[in-house]
C-alpha positions in Angstrom: -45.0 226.5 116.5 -45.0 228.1 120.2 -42.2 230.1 119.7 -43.1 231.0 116.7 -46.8 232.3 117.8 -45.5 234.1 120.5 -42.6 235.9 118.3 -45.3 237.0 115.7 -48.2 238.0 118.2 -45.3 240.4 119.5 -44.3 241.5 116.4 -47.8 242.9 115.0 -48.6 244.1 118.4 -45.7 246.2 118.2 -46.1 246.9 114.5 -49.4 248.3 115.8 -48.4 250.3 118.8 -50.5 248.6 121.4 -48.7 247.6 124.7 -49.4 244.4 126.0 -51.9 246.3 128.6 -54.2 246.8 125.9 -53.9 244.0 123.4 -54.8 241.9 126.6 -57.7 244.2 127.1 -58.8 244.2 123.7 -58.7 240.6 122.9 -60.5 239.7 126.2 -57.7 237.8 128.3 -55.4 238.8 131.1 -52.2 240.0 130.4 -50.2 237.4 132.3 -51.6 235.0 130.4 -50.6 237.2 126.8 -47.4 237.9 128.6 -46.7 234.6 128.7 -48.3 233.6 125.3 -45.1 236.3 124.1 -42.7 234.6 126.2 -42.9 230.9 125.0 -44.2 230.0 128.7 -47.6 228.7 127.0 -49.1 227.3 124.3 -52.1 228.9 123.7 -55.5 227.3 122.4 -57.0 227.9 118.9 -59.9 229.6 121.0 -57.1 232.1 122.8 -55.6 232.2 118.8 -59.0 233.8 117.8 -59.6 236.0 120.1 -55.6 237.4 119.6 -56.2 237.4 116.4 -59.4 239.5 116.3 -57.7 242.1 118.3 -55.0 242.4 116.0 -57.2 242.2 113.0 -55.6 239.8 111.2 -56.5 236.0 109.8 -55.5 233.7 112.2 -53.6 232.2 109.5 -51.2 235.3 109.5 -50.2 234.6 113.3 -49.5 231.0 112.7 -47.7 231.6 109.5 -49.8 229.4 107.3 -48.6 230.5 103.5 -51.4 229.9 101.2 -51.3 230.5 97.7 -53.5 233.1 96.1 -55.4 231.2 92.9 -55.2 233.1 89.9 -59.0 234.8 89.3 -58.9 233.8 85.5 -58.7 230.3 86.9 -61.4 230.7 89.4 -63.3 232.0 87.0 -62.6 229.3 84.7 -63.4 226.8 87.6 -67.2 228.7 88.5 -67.9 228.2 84.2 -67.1 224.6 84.1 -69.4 224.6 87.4 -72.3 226.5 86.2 -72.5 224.4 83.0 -73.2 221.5 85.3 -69.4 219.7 85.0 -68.8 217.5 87.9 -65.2 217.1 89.9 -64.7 213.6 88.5 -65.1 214.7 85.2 -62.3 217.9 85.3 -60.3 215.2 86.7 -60.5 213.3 83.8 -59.9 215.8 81.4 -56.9 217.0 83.8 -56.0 213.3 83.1 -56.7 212.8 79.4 -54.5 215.8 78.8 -51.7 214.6 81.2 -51.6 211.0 79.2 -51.5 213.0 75.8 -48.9 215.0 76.6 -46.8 211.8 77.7 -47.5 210.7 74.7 -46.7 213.4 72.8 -42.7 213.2 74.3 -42.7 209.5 73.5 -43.4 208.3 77.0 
């Protein structure tokens, strides 16, 4: 991951025309210590990760390349129905499970 954070952090600071002068001052830490952030000379702490991150204006997930998927809203919306009518976890799970078991048996499993 520290090459990779430093490789990224350089990249959308570049993307965004700031020169390491300046990210450094707008996220808060010196320069040397960004410089060497860039440079795979440190590993830098979630805290330093924020702050980075804040400057840029980006989720901290972005710089460490965390890929999330994006649910689908019909199924969150599904999800906040079966919510508000008072279902419980356990008992989607069931169902999930119930309908798991009858499609096995459906394909003669």
């Amino acid at each position: 991951m520290l090459n990779k954070i430093g490789i990224e952090i350089k990249r959308r600071r570049l993307y965004k025309n700031l020169s390491i002068t300046k990210l450094s001052e707008l996220a808060g830490i010196s320069k040397s210590y960004l410089s060497s952030i860039e440079n795979h000379e440190t590993n830098p702490s979630a805290h330093m990760i924020q702050k980075i991150a804040k400057a840029l204006e980006v989720p901290v997930e972005q710089l460490l390349d965390i890929q999330f998927e994006i649910l689908d809203p019909e199924w969150v919306e599904l999800l906040a129905q079966a919510k508000e009518l008072g279902l419980e976890k356990e008992e989607i799970r069931d169902f999930l499970a119930y309908e798991a078991w009858k499609r096995t048996i459906k394909r003669g499993g």
